[in-house]
N, C-alpha and C positions, 0 to 999 in steps of 0.2 A: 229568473234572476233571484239573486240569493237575498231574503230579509232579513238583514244581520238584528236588527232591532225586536224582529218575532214578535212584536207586538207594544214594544215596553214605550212607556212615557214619560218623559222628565216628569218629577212630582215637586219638585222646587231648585231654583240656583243653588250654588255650594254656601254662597254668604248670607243667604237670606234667611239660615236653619239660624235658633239662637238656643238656649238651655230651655227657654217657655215650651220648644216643641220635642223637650226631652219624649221618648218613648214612643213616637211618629215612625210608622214604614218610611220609607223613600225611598227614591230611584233617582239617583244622580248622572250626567254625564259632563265628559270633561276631560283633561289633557293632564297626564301624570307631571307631576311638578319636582317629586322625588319619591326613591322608593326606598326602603331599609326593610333587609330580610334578618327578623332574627332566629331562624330557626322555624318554632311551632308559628312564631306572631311575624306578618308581613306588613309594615304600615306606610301606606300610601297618600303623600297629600293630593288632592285630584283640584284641577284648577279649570276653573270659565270664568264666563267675563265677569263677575261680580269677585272673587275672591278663590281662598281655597277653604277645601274641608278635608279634613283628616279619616281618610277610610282605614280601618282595620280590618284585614283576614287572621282568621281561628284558625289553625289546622282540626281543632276539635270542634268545629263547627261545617264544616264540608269535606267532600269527596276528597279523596288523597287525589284523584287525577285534577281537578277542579283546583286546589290548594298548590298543586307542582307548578297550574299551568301562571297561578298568580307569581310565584316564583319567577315568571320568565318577564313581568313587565318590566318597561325602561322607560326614561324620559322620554315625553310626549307617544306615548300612545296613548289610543283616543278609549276609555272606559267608559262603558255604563253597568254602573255599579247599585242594586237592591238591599237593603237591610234598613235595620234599626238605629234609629238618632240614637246616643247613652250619650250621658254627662259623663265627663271624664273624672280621675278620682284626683283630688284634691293637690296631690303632689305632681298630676301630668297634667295641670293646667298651663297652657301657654299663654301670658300675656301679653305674648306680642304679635297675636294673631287675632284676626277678629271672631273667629270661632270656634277657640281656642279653650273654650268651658266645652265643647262637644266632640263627639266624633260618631262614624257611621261603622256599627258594628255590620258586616258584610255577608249576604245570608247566599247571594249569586252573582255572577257578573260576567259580562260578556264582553271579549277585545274587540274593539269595532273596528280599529286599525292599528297598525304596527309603523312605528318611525327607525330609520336610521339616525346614529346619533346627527344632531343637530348641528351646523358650521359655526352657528353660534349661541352664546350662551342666553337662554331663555326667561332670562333674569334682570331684573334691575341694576344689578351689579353689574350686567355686560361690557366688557371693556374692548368689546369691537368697533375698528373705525367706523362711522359714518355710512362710506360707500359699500363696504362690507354688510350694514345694515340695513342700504337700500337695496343691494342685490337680492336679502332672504329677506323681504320686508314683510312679507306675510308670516313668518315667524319671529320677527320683532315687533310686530301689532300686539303679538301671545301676551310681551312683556306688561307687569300690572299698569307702568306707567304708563305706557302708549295708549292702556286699555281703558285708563282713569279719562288723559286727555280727550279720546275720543268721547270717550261717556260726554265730557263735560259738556264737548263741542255739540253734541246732541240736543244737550241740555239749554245751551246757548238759545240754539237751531227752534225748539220747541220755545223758549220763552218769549224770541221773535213774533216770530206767530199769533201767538196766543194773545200778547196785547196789542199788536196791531189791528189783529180781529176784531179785540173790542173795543178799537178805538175806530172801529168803522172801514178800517182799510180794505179790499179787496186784492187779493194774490193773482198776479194776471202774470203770464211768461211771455217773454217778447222773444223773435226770432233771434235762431243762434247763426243761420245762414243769411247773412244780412250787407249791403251796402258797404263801400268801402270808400269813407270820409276820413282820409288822412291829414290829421292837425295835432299833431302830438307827438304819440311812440306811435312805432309802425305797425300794422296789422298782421293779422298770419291769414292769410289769404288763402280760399280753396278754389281749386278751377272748375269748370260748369263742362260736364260732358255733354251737354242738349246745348249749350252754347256756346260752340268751338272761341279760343281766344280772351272769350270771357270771365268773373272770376267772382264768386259771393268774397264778404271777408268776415271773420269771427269778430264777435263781439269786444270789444275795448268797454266799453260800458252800453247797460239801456238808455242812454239818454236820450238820443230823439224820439224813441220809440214812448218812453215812458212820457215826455212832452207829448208825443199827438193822444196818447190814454187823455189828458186833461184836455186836449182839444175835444176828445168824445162824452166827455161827461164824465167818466169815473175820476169822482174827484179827492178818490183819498186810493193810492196805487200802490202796494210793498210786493217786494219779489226778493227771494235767495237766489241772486245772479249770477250764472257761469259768466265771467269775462276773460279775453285773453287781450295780450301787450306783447308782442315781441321787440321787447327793450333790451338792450343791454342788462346783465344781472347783476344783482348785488346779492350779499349773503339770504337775504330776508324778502327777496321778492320771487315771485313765480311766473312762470309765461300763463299757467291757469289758472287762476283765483277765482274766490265768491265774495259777491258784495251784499249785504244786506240793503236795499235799493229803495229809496221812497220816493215819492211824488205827494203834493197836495192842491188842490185848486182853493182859488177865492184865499189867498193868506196872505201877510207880512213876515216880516223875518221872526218877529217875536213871539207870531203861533210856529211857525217848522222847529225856534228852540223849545219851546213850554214841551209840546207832544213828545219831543224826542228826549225832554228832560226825565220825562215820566216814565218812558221807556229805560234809559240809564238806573231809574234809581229802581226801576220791577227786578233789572238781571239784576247789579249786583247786591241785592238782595237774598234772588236765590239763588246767585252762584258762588258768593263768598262770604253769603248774611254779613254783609255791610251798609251801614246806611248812606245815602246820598242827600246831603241835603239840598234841596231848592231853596232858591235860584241859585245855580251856580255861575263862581264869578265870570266876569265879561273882561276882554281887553280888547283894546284895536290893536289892527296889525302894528301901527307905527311907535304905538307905547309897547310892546311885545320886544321890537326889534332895538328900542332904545332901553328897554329895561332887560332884558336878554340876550339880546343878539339872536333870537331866532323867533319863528312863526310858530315853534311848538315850544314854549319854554314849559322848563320841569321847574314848579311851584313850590318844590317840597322843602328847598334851600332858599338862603337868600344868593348873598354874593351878586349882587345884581351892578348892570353896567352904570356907569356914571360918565357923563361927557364932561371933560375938562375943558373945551376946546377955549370957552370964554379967558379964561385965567393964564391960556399962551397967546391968545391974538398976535398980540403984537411981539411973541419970543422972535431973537436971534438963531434958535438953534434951526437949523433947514430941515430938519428931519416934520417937526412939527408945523412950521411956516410954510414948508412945499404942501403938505397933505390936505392946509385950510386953505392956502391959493389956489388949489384946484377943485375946490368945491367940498373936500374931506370934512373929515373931525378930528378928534383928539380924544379919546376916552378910557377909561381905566377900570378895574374892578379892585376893591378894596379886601383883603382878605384881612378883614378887622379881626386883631390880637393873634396874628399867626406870623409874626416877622421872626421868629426863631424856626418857626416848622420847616424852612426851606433852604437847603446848602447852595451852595453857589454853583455847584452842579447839577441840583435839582430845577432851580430858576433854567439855569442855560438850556435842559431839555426844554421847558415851557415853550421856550424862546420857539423851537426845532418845531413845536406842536404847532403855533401860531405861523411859523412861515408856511407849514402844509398850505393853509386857508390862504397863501398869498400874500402875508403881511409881509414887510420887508424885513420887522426884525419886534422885538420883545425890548421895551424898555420899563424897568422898574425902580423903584423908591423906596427902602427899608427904613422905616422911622424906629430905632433902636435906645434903647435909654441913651447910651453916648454920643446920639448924634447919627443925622442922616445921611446913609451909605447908597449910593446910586452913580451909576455909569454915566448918567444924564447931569449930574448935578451941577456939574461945571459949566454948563451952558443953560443955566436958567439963573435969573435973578432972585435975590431974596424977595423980593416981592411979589414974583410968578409962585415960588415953592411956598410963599404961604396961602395964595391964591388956590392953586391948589387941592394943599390940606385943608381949604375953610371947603371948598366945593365938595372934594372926596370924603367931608368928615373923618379926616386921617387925623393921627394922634400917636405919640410913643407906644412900639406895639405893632403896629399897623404894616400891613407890607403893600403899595399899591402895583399893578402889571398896567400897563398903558400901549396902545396901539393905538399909531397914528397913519389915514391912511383915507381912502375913498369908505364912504359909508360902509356898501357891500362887503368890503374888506374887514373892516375894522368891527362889523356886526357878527362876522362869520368866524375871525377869530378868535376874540373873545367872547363870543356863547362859545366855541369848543373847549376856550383854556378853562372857561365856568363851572364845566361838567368834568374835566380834570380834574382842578380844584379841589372841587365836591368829592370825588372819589376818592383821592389821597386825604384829606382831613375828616374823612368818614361825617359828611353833614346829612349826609339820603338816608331818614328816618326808615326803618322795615315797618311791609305792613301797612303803607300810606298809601291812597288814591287821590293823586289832587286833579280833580275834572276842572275843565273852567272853557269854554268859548272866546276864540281868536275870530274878531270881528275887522269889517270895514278894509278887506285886505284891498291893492290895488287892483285894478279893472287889468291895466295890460302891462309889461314889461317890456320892455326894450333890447330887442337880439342886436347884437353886432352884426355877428354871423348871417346872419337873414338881412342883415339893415332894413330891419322893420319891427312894427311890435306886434307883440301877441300877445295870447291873453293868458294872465292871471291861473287861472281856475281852466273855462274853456270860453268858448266862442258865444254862448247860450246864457253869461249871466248876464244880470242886470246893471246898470251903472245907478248908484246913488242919485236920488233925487237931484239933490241940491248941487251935483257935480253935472251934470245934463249941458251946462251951457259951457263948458270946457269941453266937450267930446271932441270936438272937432279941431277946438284953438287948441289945447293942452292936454292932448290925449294922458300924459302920462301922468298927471295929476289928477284924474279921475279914479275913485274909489268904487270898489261894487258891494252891493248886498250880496256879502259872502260873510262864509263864516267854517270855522273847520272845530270840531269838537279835541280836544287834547289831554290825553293821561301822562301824567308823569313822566311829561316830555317824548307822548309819541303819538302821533297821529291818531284818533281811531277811525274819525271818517270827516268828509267836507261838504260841505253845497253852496245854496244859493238862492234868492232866488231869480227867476227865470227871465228872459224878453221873450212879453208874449206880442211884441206889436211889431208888424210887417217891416215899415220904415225904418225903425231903430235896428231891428237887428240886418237889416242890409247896410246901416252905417256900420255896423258892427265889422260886419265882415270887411268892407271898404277899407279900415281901418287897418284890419288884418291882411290888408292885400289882397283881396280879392277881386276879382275883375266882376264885372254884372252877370257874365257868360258863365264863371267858376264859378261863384254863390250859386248861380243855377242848376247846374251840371251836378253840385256837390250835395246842394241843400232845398233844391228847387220843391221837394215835396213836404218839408215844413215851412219854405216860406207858402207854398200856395196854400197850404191847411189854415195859417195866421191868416187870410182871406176870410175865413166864416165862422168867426166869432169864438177867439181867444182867450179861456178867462187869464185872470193874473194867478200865477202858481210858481210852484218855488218845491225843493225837494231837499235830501241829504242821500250819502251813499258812506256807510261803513265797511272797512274791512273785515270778513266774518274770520278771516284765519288770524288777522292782526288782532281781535279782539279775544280768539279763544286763546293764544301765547300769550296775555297776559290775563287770563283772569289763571289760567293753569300754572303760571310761571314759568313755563316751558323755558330756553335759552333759544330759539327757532322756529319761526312758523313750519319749517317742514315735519316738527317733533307736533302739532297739529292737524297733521293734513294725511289724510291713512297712505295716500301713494303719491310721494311729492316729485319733483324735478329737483336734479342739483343744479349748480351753480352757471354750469354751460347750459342747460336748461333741457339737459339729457334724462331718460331714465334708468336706473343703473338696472333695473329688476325685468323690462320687456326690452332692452336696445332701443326704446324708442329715443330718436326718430329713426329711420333703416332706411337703403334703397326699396325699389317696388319694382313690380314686376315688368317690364317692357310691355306686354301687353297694355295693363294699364296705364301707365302712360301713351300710348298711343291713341287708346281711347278718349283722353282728355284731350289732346293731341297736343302734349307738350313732351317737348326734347332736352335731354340734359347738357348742358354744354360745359366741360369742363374749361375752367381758366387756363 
């Protein structure tokens, strides 16, 4: 077999040379990025994952056959290339390159491979679709940026680690072929050839698993989790993701945030040298949803919700009276000193935005120097419209947006019209990290669909103390020790903590519909582990792809993830998923049955 290498050895990356190692041998390898012949002088930026460096061929320094054959490189072949670091002279400095004071004078060099040109362009610049760029993905990984994020995510990957370790944690892997307890999204299920009819199912998360770890005594648990979901997709999820995954024994909620506090402010430390300061702030779900209308509010603006609903009680208009006769509200966001920013066709889209969320419709109130301009006006009293303005802190100037309607409704569309808003008035500071913990969210939720409730979070958290003697009267007014971590309005991770006592969590499930027979069948082997001695413990689960797009700024977790799925949750680069062989299926013994 042929040894193209002959012996040689990288002697350093392309970006790591700086002018300090002016007059240094080296031996570089790496992927031609561009080539210019002029004549006697050949100059080649040679590119690996750390950056480029600028190689020079002499004609007057090598063989005429040797010098011809450099003549013949093209983008992306693979060089390794021998000679002298030089500092470049004065007027060939590039300052827009990081190595840009050097370059590698060229003493030999050897092609180690040859490329066809490329389908697409190996640059930053690339203006190739998406799917275009998951088909040649491995040569869109080349690009610096893909090359940066990954780094980063590395980086992420490694500072995980490294303080959980010294915060005592131990790294345990829990099985990927595992149990298949459907209570959520559905599983992706593999069949058992040694168990005709039978079927393991992939991971959705560790969760029981990392629960019986604290049943055994490790009581401090972290893992980089493969999990998979076969969900429906949205732009920004995947059928196979990593969680950064913890568990603790013997805790309350206020040690799982401290540790994890510590952890937030080590990365973005050293992934964006930012400081984090502790503590950072707390809300409950219920102040979250009344001051934003959402479970991850972005803290960075204000524009925050205000409930009118006291100041119409008793209005005539039906729009308002129907929404509080059924249990609603009335509430508005005040885009204080912006009653000019918006046309009357600008508002009317608002309107278009908020019926998305199921509102029935956008009503608003421009407080203008001449007098207030609103579709509503005529069916409120002078003494509601000052009502009010005293509640909205409205004032000349002012422009309020109001939806009236059931909670859920009226939360969901204005936190979306809030993030409009914000975007058109340009109020999202660059640059800002606002973390903060969303506390005390509800225990369970109420499906129609199902006409049942379910849970919150999952089946596994805790119910608040002091809510314990409603579980049974008033399920839905029970609150859990939960809590979800949130950057500037996006998730990064959530938890809990746990039921570790037999009893409660077989109300748990009861609750969730479960028969005594199903909790068994489903859960039988954590509840009989809660048998022999459970401590109290409590965890979090980050997303490691949602964390690395926003510390990289990426627009996509898949611009994170080196071989992602698109959006059908296909891959554009292996056809996965594909038929299989007859054979193999027979072996598992399943048959395909077309609809």
């Amino acid at each position: 077999m042929q040894d193209l290498l002959g012996g040689w050895k990288r002697s350093s990356y392309c970006a790591e040379l700086t002018a300090a190692d002016a007059g240094r041998e080296v031996t570089l390898m790496g992927w031609t990025n561009a080539h210019r012949d002029l004549g006697a002088l050949i100059f080649v930026q040679l590119r690996d994952r750390t950056g480029l460096m600028q190689i020079v061929f002499d004609s007057a320094d090598m063989p005429e056959t040797d010098f011809a054959l450099a003549g013949g490189i093209r983008a992306e072949f693979v060089l390794a290339v021998r000679g002298t670091l030089i500092l470049r002279t004065p007027g060939m400095v590039n300052p827009n390159m990081a190595t840009g004071e050097v370059e590698v004078r060229v003493s030999s060099f050897k092609i180690l491979s040859r490329s066809e040109t490329p389908p697409i362009e190996v640059d930053d610049n690339c203006n190739a679709g998406e799917l275009l760029r998951l088909k040649y993905r491995y040569l869109d990984l080349r690009r610096p940026a893909m090359q940066r994020n990954l780094l980063m995510r590395h980086k992420i990957a490694f500072c995980t680690r490294r303080y959980f370790a010294e915060q005592g944690f131990l790294e345990i892997e829990t099985p990927m072929l595992t149990k298949s307890t459907p209570e959520g999204a559905r599983d992706y299920l593999v069949p058992s050839r040694v168990h005709p009819g039978e079927f393991f199912a992939l991971p959705q998360s560790p969760q029981l698993f990392k629960q019986l770890l604290m049943v055994s005594g490790y009581d401090r648990y972290i893992q980089l989790a493969r999990c998979f979901r076969d969900e429906d997709l949205r732009a920004d999820r995947q059928p196979d993701f990593t969680q950064i995954d913890l568990e603790l024994s013997f805790v309350d909620v206020d040690d799982v945030i401290a540790v994890n506090e510590g952890f937030l402010k080590e990365l973005f430390a050293e992934t964006l040298n930012y400081e984090v300061k502790r503590p950072l702030p707390r809300i409950t779900w219920q102040d979250a949803m009344d001051s934003y209308g959402s479970d991850k509010p972005d803290t960075r603006f204000g524009l925050t919700l205000c409930d009118i609903s006291e100041a119409v009680k008793d209005s005539a208009f039906s729009v308002f009276a129907g929404a509080l006769a059924a249990g609603g509200s009335v509430r508005c966001i005040n885009a204080k000193g912006y009653s000019a920013a918006f046309s009357r066709k600008e508002i009317d889209a608002l309107g278009e935005v908020a019926k998305t969320y199921h509102a029935k419709g956008l009503a608003w109130m421009n407080f203008k120097a001449e007098g207030l301009q609103s579709p509503i006006a005529k069916f409120l009293s002078e003494m509601e419209i000052e009502e009010i303005k005293r509640i909205a802190n409205a004032e000349t100037g002012d422009l309020l947006f109001i939806v009236a309607d059931c909670n859920e409704v009226v939360w969901a569309a204005l936190g979306a019209l809030r993030l409009k808003l914000a975007e058109k008035l340009k109020l999202i500071p660059e640059n800002s990290y606002n973390l903060l913990w969303v506390t005390e969210f509800p225990l369970l939720e109420w499906n129609d669909e199902a006409n049942r409730f379910v849970a919150k979070h999952h089946p596994f958290t805790s119910p608040m103390d002091e809510d314990l003697p409603f579980l049974e009267s008033d399920p839905g007014r029970v609150r859990a020790k939960a809590y979800d971590i949130i950057l500037n309005g996006v998730e990064l991770g959530g938890g809990s903590i746990r039921i570790h006592s037999r009893p409660l969590q077989e109300t748990m499930f009861r609750l969730l519909g479960f028969t005594q027979e199903e909790a068994q069948l489903r859960f039988g082997f954590l509840l009989d582990a809660f048998r022999y001695g459970t401590p109290p413990h409590g965890g979090l689960a980050y997303g490691l792809d949602r964390i690395a797009m926003l510390i990289c700024g990426a627009g996509s977790i898949r611009d994170v993830i080196a071989f992602p799925k698109v959006q059908n949750a296909s891959c554009p680069l292996t056809n996965a998923p594909d038929k299989v062989d007859a054979k193999q299926l027979k072996e598992l013994h399943i048959a395909v049955v077309k609809e």
